[in-house]
N, C-alpha and C positions, 0 to 999 in steps of 0.2 A: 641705029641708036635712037633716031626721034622714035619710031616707034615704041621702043622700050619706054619713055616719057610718054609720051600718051597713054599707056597702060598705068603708069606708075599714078600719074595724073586722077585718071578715072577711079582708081582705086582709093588714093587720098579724098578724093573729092565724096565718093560717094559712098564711104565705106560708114564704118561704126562709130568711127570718131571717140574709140577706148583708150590710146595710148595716151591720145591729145589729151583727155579729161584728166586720167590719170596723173600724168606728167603734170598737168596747171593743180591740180592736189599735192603733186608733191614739192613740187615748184624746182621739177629739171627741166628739160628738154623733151620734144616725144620722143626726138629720134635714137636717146639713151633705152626709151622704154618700148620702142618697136623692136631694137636691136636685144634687147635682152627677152623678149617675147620671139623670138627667133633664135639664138642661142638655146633657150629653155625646151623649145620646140624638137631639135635634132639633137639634144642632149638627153630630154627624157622620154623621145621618140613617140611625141605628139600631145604628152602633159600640156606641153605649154601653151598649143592652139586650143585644145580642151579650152584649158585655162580661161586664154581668149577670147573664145564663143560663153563662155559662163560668164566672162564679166562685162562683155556686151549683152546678152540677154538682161542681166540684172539693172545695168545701167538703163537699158529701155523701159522696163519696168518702171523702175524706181520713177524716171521721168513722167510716164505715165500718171502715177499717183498721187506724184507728189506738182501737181501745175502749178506757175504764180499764177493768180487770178489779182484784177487790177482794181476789181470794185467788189461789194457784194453784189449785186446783179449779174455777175456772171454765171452764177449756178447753173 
């Protein structure tokens, strides 16, 4: 069973970090919006991680473009 925790672990830790953001957007819980990202998943027989990887890629993006900068001299 540790083992499964340290997998579980490595995964949270270094994963996308989509459900988290999601979830503080909509202001539940991740673990409502992991679980329902896995539901969707074997429901519509891979819709849902689609899904997933599209709103991780877009979230990285967006971060990308959109930086706080703390002065003007950061250009």
């Amino acid at each position: 069973m540790n083992f499964f925790y340290s997998i579980l672990y490595f995964f949270q830790k270094h994963g996308f970090e989509v459900c988290r953001r999601i979830a503080e957007r909509l202001g539940i819980r991740a673990r409502v919006v992991r679980t329902s990202f896995i539901y969707l998943a074997f429901v519509t027989l891979g819709f849902g991680f689609a899904l997933y990887l599209f709103v991780a890629f877009w979230l990285r993006i967006k971060d990308l473009l959109y930086t706080k900068r703390t002065s003007v001299f950061d250009l």
